[in-house]
Structure formats: structure tokens, C-alpha cells
HTML snippet that shows the backbone in 3Dmol.js (N, CA, C, O; Angstrom):
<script src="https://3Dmol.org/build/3Dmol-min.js"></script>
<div id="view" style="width:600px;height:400px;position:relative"></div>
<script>
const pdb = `
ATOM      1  N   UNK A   1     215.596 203.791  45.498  1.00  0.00           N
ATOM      2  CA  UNK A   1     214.690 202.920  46.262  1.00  0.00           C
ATOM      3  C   UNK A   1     215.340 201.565  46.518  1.00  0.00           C
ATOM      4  O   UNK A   1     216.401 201.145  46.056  1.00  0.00           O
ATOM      5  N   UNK A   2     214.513 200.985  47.322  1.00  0.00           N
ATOM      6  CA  UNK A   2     215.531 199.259  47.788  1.00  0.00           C
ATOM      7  C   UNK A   2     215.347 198.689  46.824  1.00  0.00           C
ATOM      8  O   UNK A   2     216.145 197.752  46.798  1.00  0.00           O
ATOM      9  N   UNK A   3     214.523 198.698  45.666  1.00  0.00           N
ATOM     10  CA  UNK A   3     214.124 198.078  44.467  1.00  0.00           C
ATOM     11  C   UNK A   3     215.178 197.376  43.722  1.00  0.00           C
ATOM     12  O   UNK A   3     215.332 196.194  43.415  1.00  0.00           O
ATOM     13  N   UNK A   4     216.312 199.155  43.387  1.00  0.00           N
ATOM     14  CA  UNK A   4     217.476 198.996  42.923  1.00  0.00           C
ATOM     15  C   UNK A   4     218.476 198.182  43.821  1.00  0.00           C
ATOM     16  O   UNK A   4     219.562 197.934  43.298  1.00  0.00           O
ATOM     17  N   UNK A   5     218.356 197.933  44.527  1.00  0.00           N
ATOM     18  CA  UNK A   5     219.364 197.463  45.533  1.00  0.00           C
ATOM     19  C   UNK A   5     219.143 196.253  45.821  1.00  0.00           C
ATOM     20  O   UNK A   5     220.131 195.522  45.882  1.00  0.00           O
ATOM     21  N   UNK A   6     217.801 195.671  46.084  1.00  0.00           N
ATOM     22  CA  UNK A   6     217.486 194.318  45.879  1.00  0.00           C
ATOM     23  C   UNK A   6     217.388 193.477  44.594  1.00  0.00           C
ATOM     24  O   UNK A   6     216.431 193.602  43.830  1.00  0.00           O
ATOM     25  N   UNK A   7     218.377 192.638  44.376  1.00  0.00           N
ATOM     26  CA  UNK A   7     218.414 191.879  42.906  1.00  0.00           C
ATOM     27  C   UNK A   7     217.898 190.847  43.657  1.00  0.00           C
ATOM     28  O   UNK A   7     217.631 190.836  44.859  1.00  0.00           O
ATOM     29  N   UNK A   8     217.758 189.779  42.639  1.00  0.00           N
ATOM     30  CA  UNK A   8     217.301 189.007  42.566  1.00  0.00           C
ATOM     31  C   UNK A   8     217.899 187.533  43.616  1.00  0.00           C
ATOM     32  O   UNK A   8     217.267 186.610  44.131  1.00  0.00           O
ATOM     33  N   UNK A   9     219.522 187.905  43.602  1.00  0.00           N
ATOM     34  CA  UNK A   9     220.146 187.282  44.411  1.00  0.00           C
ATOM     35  C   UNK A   9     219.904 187.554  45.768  1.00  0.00           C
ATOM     36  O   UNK A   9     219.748 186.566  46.485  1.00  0.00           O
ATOM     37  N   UNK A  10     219.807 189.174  46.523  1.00  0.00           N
ATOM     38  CA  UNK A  10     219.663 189.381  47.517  1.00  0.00           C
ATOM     39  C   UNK A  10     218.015 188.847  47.918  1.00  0.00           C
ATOM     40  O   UNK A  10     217.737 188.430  49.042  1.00  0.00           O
ATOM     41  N   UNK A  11     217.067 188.939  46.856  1.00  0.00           N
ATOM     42  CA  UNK A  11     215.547 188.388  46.900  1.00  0.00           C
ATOM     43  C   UNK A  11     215.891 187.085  47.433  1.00  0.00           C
ATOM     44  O   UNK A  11     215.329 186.865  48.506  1.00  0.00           O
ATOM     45  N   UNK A  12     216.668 186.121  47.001  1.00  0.00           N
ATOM     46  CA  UNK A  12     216.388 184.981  47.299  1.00  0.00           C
ATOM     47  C   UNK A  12     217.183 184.794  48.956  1.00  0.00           C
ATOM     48  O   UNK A  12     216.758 184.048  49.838  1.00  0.00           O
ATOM     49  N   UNK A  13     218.086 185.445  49.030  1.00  0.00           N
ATOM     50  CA  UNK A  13     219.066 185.558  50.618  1.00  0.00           C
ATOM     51  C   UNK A  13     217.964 185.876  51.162  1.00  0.00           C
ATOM     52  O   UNK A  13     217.383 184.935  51.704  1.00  0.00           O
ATOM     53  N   UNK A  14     217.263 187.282  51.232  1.00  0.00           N
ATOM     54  CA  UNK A  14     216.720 187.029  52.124  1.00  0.00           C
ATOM     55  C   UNK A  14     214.837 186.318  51.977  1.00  0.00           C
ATOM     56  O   UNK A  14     213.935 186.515  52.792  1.00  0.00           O
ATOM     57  N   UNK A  15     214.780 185.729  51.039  1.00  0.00           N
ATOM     58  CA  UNK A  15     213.554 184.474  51.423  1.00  0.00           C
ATOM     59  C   UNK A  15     214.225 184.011  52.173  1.00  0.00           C
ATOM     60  O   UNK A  15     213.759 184.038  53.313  1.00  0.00           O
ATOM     61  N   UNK A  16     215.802 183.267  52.003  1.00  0.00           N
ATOM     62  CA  UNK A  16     215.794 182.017  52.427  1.00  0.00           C
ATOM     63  C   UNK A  16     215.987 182.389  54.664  1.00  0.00           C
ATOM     64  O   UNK A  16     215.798 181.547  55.542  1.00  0.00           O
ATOM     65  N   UNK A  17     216.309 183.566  54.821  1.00  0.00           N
ATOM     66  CA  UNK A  17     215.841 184.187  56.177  1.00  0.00           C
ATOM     67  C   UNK A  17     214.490 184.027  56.763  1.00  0.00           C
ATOM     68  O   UNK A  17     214.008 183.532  57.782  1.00  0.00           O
ATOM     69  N   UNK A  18     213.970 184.806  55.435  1.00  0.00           N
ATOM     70  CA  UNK A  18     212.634 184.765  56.199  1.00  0.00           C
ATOM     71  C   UNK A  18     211.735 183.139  56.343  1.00  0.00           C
ATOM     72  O   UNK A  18     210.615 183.096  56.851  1.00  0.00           O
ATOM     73  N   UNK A  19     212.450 181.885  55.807  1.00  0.00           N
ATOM     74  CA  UNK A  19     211.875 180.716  55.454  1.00  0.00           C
ATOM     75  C   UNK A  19     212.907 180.400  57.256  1.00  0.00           C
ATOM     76  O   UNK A  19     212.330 179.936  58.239  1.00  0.00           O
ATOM     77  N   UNK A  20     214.082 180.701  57.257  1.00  0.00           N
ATOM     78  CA  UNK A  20     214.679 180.353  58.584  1.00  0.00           C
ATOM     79  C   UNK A  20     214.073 180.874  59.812  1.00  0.00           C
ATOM     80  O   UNK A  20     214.009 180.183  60.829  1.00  0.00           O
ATOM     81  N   UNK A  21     213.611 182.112  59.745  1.00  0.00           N
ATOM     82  CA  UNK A  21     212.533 182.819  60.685  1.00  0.00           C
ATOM     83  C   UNK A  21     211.608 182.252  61.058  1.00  0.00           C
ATOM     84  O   UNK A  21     211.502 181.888  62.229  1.00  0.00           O
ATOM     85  N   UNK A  22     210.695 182.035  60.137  1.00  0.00           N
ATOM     86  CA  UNK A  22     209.386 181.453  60.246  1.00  0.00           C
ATOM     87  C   UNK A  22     209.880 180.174  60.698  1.00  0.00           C
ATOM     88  O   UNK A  22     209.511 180.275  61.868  1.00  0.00           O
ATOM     89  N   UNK A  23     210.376 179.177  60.644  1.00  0.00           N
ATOM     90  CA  UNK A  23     211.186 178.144  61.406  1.00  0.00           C
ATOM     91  C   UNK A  23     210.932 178.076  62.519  1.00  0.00           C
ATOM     92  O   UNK A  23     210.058 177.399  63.062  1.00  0.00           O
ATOM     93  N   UNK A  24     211.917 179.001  63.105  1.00  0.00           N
ATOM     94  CA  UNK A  24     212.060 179.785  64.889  1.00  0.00           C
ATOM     95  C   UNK A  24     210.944 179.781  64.955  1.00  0.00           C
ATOM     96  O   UNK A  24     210.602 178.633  65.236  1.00  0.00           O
ATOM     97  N   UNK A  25     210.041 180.467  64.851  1.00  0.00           N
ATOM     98  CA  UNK A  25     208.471 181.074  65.489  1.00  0.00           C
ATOM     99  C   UNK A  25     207.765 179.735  65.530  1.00  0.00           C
ATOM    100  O   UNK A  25     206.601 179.663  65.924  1.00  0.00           O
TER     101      UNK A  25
END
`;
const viewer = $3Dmol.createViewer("view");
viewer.addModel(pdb, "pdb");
viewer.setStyle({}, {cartoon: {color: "spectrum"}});
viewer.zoomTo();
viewer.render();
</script>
């Protein structure tokens, strides 16, 4: 599952996307 694949580091990469996203919009 992405569970395994999402650590904690990739958790925070992509907040910090989705905080740049929401930006744009």
C-alpha cells in the first residue's frame, strides 16, 4: 500500500505541495 511508501519525509514533501497548490488556487 502507499502507506509503506509514504514516510514521513515524503508526508511532509508533499504537504509542503499541497500548501504550494492551495497558494495557486
Amino acid at each position: 500500500h502507499f502507506n509503506k511508501y509514504l514516510t514521513r519525509r515524503r508526508r511532509i514533501e508533499i504537504a509542503h505541495v499541497l500548501c504550494l497548490t492551495e497558494r495557486q488556487i
